[in-house]
Residue frames as qw, qx, qy, qz and C-alpha x, y, z in Angstrom:
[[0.475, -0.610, 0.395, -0.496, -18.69, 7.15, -15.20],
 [0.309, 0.278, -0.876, 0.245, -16.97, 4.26, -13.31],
 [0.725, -0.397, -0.100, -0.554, -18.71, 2.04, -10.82],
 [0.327, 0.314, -0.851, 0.264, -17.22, 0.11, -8.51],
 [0.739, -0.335, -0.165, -0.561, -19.28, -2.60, -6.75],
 [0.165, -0.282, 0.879, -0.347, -17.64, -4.48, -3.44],
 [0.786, 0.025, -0.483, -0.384, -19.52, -7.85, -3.48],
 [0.346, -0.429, 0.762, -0.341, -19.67, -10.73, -0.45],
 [0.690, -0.026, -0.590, -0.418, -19.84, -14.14, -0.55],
 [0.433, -0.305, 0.521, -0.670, -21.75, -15.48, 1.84],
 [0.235, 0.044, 0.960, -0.144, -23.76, -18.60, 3.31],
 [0.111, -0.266, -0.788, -0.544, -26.85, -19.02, 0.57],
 [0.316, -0.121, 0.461, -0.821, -29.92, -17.25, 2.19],
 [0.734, -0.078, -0.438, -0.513, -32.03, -20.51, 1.77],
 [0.643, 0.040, -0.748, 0.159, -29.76, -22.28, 3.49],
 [0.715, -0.647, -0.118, -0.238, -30.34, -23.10, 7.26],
 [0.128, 0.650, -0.616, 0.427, -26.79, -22.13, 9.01],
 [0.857, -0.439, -0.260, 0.073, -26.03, -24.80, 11.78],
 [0.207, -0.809, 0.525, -0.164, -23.88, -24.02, 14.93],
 [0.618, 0.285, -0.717, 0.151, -21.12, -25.66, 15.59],
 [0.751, -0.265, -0.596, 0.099, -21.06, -28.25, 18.27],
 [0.541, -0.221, -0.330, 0.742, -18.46, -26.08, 20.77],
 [0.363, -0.766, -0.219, 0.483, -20.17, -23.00, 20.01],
 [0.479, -0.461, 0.189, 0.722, -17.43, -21.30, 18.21],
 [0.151, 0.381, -0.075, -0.909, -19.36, -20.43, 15.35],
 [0.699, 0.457, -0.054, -0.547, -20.97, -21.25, 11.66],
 [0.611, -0.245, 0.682, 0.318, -20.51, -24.63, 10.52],
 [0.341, 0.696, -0.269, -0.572, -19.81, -24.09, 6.76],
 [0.306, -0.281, 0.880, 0.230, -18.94, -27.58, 5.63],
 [0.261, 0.158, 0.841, 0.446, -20.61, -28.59, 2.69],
 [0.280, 0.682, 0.328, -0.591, -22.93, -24.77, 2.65],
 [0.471, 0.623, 0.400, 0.479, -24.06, -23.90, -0.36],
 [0.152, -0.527, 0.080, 0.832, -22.11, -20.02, -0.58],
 [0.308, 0.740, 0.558, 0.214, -23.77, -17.37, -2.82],
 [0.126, 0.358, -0.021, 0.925, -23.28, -13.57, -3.73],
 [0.066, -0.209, -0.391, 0.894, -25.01, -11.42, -0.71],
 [0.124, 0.750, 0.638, 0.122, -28.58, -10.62, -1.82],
 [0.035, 0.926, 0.098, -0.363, -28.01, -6.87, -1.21],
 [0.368, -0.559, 0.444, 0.596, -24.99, -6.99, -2.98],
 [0.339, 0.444, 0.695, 0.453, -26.92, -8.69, -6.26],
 [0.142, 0.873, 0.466, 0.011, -29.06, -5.68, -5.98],
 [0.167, -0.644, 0.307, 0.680, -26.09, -3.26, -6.08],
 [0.379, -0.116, 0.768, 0.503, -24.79, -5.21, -8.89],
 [0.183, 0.665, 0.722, 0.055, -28.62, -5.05, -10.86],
 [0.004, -0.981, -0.033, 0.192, -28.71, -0.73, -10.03],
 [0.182, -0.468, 0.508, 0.700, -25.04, -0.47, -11.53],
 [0.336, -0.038, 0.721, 0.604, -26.49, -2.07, -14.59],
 [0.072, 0.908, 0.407, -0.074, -29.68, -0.71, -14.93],
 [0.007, -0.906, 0.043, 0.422, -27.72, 2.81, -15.03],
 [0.113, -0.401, 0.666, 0.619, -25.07, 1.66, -17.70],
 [0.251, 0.392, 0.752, 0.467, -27.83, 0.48, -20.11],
 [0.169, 0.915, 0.304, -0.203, -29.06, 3.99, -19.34],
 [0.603, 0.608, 0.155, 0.492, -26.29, 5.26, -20.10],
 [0.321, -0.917, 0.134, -0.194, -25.24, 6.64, -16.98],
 [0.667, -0.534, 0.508, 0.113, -22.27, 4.55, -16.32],
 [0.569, 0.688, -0.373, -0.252, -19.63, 3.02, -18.78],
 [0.631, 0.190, -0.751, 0.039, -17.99, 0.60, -16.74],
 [0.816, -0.466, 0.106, -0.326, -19.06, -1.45, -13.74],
 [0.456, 0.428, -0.756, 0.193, -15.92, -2.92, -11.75],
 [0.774, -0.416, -0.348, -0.327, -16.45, -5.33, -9.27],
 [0.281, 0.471, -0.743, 0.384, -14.10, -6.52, -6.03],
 [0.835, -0.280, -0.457, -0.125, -14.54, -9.64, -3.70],
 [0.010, 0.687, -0.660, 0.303, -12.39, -9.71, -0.29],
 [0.893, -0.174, 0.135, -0.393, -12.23, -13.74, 0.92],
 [0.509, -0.301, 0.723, 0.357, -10.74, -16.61, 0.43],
 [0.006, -0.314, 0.716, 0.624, -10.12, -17.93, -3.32],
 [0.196, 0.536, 0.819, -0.058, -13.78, -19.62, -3.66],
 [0.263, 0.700, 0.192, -0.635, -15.43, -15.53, -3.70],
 [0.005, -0.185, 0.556, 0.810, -14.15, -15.68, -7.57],
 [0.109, 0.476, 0.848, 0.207, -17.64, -17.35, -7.99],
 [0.040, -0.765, -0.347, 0.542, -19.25, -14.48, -6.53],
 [0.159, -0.446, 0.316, 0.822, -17.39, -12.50, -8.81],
 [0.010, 0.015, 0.782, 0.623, -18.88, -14.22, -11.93],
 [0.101, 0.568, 0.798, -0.171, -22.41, -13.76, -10.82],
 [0.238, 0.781, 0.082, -0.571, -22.07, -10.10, -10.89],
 [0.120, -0.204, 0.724, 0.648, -20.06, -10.79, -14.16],
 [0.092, 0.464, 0.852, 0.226, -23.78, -12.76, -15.61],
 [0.079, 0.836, 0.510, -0.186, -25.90, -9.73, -14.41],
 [0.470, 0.758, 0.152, 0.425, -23.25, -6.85, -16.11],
 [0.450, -0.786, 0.266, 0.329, -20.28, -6.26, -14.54],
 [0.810, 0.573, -0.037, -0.121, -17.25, -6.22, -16.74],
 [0.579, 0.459, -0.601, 0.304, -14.51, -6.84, -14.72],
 [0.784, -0.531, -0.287, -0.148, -13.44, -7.93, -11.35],
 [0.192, 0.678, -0.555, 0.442, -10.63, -7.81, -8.57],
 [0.843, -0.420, -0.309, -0.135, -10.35, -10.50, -5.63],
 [0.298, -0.710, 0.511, -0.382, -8.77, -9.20, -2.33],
 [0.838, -0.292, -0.456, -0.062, -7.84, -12.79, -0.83],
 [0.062, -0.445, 0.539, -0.712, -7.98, -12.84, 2.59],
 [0.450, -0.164, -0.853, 0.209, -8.51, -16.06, 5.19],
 [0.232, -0.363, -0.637, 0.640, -10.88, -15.51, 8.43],
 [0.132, -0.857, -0.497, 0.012, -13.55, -13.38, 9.31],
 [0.389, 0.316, -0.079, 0.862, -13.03, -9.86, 8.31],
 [0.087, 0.801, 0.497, -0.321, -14.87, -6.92, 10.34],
 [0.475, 0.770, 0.350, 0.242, -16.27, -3.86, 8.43],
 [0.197, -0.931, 0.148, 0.269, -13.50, -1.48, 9.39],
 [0.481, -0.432, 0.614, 0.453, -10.90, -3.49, 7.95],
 [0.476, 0.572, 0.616, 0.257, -13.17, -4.20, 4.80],
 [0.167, 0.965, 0.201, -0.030, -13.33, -0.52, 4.42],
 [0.280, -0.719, 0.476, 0.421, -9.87, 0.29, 4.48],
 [0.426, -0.060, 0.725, 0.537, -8.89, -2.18, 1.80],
 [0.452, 0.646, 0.572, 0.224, -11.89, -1.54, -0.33],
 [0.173, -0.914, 0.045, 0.364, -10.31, 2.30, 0.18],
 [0.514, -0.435, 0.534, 0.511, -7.19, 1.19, -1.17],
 [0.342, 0.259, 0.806, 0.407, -8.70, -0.31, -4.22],
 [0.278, 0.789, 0.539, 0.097, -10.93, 3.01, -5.04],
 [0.252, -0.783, 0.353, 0.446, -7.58, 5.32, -4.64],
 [0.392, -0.225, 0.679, 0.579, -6.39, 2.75, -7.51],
 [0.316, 0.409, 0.734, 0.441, -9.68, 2.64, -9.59],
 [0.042, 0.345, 0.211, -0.914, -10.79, 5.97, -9.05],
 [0.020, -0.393, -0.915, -0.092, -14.31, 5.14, -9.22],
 [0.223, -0.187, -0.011, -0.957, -17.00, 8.23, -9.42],
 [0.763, -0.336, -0.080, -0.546, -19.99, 6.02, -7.65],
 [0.221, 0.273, -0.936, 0.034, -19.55, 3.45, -5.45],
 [0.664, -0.152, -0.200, -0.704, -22.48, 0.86, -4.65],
 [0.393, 0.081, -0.915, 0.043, -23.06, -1.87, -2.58],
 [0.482, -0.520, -0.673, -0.214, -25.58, -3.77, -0.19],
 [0.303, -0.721, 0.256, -0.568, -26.48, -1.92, 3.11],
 [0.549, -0.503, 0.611, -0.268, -25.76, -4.99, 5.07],
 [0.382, 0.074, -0.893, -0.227, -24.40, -8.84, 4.59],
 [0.818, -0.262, -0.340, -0.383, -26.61, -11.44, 5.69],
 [0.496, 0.311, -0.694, 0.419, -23.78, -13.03, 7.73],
 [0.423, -0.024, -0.470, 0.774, -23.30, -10.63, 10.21],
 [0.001, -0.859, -0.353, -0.370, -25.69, -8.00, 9.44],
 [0.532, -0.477, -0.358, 0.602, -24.00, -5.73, 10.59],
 [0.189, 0.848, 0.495, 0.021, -24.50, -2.83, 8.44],
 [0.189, -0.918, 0.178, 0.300, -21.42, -0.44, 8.77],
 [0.648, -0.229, 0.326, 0.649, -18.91, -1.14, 6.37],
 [0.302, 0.791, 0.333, 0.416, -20.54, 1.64, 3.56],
 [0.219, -0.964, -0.139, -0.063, -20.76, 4.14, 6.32],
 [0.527, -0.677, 0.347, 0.379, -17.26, 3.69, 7.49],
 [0.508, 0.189, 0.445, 0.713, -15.95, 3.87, 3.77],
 [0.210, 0.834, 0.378, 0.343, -17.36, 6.78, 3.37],
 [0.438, -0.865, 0.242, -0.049, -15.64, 8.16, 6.33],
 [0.597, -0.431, 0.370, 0.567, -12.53, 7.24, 5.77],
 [0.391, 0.365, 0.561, 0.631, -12.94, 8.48, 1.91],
 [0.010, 0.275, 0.117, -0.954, -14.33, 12.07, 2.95],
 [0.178, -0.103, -0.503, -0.839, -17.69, 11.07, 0.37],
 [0.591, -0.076, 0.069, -0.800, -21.07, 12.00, 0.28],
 [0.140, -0.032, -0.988, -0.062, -23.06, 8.62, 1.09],
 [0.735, -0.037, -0.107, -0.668, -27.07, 7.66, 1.03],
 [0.072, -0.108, 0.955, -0.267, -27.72, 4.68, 2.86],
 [0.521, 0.454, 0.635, -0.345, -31.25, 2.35, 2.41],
 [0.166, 0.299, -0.516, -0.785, -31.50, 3.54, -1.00],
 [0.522, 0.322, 0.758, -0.222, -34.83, 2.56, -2.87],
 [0.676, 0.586, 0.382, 0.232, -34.14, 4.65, -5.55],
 [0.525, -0.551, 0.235, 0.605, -31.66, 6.15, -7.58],
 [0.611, 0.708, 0.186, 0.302, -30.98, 8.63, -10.66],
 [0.531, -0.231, 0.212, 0.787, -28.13, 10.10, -11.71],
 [0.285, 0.953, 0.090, 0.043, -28.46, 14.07, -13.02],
 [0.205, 0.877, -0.252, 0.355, -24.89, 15.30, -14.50],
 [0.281, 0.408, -0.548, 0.674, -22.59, 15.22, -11.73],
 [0.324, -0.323, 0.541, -0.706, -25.13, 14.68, -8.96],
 [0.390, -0.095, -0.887, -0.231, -26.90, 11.79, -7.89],
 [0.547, -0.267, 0.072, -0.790, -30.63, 11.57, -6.51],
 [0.256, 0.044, -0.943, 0.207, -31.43, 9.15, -3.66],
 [0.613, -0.498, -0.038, -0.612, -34.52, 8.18, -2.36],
 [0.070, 0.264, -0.836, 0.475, -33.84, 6.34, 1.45],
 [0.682, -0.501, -0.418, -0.331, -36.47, 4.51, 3.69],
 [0.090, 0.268, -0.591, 0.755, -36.13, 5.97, 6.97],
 [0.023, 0.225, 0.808, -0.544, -38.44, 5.61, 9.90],
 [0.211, 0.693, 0.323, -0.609, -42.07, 6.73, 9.22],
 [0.546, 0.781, 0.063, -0.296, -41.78, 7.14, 5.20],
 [0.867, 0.187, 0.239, 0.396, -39.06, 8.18, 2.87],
 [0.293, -0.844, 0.156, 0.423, -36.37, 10.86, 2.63],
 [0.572, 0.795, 0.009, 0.201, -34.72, 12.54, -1.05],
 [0.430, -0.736, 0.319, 0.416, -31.30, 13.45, -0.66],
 [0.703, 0.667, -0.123, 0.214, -28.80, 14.76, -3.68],
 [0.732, -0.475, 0.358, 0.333, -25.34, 13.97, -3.24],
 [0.356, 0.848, -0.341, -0.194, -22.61, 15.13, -5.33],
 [0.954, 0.107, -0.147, 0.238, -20.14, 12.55, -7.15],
 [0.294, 0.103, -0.950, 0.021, -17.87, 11.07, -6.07],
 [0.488, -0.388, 0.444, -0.644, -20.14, 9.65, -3.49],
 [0.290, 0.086, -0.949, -0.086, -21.48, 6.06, -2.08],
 [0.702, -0.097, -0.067, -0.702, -24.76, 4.33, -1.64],
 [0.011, -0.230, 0.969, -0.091, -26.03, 1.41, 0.05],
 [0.448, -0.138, -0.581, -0.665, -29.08, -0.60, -1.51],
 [0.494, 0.001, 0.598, -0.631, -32.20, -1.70, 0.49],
 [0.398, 0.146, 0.872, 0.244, -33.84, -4.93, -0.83],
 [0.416, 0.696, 0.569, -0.140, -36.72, -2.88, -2.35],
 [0.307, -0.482, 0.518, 0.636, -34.30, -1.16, -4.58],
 [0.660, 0.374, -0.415, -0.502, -35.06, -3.63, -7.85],
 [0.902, -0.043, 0.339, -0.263, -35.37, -6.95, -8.26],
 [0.330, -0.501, 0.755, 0.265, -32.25, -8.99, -9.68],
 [0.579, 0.430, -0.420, -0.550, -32.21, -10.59, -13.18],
 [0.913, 0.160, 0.376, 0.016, -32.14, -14.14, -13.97],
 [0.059, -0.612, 0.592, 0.521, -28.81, -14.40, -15.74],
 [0.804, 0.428, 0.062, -0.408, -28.89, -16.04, -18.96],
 [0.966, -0.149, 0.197, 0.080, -27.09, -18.39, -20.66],
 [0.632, 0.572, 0.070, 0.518, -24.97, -16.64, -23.24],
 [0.093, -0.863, 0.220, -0.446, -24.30, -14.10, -20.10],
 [0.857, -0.460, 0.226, -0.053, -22.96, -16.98, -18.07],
 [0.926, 0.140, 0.174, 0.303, -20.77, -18.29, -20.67],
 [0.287, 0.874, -0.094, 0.382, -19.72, -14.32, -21.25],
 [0.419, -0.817, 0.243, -0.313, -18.79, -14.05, -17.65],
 [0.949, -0.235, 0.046, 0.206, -16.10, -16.84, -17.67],
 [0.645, 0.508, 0.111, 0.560, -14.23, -15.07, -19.74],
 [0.014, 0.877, 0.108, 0.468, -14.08, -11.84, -18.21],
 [0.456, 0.483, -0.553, 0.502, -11.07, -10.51, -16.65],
 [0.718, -0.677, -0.162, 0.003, -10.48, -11.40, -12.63],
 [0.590, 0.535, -0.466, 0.386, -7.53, -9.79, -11.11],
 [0.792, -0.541, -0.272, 0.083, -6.25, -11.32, -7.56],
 [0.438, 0.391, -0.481, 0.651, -4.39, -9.99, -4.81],
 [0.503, -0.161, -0.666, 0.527, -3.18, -10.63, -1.03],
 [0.372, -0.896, -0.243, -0.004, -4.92, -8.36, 1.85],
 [0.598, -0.628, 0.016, 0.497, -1.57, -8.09, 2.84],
 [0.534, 0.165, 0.300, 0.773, -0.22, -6.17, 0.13],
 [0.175, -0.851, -0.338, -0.361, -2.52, -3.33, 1.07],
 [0.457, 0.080, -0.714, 0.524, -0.98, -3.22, 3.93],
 [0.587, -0.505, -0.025, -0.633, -4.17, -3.34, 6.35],
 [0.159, -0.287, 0.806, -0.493, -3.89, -4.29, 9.90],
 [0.561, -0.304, -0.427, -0.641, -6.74, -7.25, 9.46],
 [0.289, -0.158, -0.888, 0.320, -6.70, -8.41, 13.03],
 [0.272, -0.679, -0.547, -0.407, -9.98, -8.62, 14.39],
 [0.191, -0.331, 0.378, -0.843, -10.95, -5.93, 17.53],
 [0.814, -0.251, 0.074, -0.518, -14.25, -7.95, 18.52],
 [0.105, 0.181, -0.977, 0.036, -13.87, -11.62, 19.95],
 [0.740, -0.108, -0.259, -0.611, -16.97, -13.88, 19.93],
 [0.274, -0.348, 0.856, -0.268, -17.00, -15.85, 22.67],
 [0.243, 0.048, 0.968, 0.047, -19.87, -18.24, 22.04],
 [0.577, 0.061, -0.468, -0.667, -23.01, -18.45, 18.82],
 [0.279, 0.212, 0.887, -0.300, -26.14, -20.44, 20.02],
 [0.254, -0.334, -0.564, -0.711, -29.32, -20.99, 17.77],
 [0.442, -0.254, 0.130, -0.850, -32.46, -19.67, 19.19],
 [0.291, 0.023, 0.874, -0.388, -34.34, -21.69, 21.57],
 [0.147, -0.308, -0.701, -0.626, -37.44, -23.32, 19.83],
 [0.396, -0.161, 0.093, -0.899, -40.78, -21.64, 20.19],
 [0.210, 0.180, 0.725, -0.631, -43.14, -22.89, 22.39],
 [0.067, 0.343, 0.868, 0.352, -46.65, -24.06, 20.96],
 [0.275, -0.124, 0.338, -0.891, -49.36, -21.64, 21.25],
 [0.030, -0.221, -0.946, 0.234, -52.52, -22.37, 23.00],
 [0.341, -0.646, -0.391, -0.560, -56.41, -21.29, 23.07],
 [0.053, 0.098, 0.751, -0.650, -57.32, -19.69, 26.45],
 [0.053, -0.592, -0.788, -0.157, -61.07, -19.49, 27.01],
 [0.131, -0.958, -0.252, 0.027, -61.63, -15.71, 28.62],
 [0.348, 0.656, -0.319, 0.589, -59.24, -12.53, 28.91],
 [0.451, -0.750, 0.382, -0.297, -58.96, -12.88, 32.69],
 [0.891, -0.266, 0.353, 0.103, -57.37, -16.10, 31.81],
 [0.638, 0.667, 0.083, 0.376, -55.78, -14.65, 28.92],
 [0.055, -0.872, 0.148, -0.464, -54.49, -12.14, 31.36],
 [0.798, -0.551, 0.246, -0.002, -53.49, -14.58, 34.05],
 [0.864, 0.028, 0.103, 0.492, -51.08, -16.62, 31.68],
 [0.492, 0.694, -0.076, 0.519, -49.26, -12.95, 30.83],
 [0.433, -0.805, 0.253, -0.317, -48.84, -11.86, 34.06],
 [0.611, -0.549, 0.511, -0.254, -47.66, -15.22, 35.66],
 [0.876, -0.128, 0.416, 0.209, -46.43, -17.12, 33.18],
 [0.661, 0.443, 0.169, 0.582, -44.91, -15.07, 30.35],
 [0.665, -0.436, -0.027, 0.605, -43.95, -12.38, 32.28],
 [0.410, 0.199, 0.197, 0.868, -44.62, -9.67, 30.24],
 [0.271, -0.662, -0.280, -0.640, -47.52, -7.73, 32.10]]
């Protein structure tokens, strides 16, 4: 069984994003960029199942600008074994991601496909769902756990209020919740493996997806800082400041 794992690089989730001055968005100049956390954890559940022996090859595909190839080689260290970079300039949204990443599972004709339920970016959470829909396949979203029986694959989800089983017949796609598994520590001799390992590139535009964006963003502010809190001495004064000065009673 094939695997095919879409990967993002994104802004490091240590790092502390600054707006830009005007507004207009994320300044990115000198960010440390990193593979997606949800996406490592795809990457981690593909390999986990090929050292079971449920998978045989794990392919990977970036869509960005010419920098994502790192990205690529992370999943390379944790046990991917090959890779494909879409480049493509500018904020993409997940409709257009989903089309290309379409394109590219018409070519590899993957029998699972895996990836995080949301970047960190944007969070925005829809580019699984809308590949699935536009690919007609079963799809399990949240995913905390996952086994493969034969020709079907068993998903446990984390839905409101508990947790929810669903079997899904292959093809189909799945998008990982952090509590999935816990990402490896790549080693050294798997770092030095992953240079090597094959990376093939091509244009967005050779797909031929429409990537202009539909959404404009008029202006990104960072949250206002929080307000110290205070001791009150009784609940009728506890009750005064909610009423008449926060405004929520």
């Amino acid at each position: 069984m094939k695997i095919l794992l879409p990967v993002k690089r994104v802004v490091d989730a240590n790092v502390h994003v600054r707006v830009k001055a005007d507004g207009s968005g994320v300044d990115l100049s000198g960010v440390k960029m990193s593979i997606n956390p949800f996406d490592e954890i795809a990457v981690e559940e593909a390999t986990r199942l090929k050292e079971k022996g449920s998978a045989t090859e794990i392919v990977c595909v970036s869509i960005g600008p010419a920098e994502a190839t790192e990205v690529l080689r992370n999943a390379f260290a944790i046990g991917a074994d090959r890779g494909q970079l879409v480049i493509a300039e500018g904020d993409l949204e997940p409709l257009a991601v989903a089309k290309i990443l379409k394109a590219v599972i018409k070519k590899e004709n993957p029998q699972l496909v895996i990836l995080g339920k949301q970047a960190i970016d944007y969070d925005n959470d829809q580019t699984g769902q809308m590949l699935a829909g536009l690919l007609g396949w079963p799809q399990a979203t949240c995913a905390s756990n996952v086994t493969i029986e034969g020709d079907q694959v068993h998903v446990t989800r984390e839905v409101d209020g508990g947790h929810q089983t669903v079997r899904l017949r292959l093809p189909a796609i799945i998008t990982c919740d952090l509590r999935l598994n816990t990402p490896r520590f790549a080693a050294l001799p798997s770092i030095m493996k992953a240079k090597k390992k094959p990376i093939e590139r091509k244009s967005a535009g050779s797909y031929g997806v429409d990537l202009k964006p539909r959404l404009q963003v008029l202006k990104l502010a960072e949250p206002p800082n929080r307000k110290a809190g205070i001791k009150v001495k009784s609940v009728t004064e506890l009750l005064d400041k909610l009423r008449n000065e926060a405004g929520v009673i």
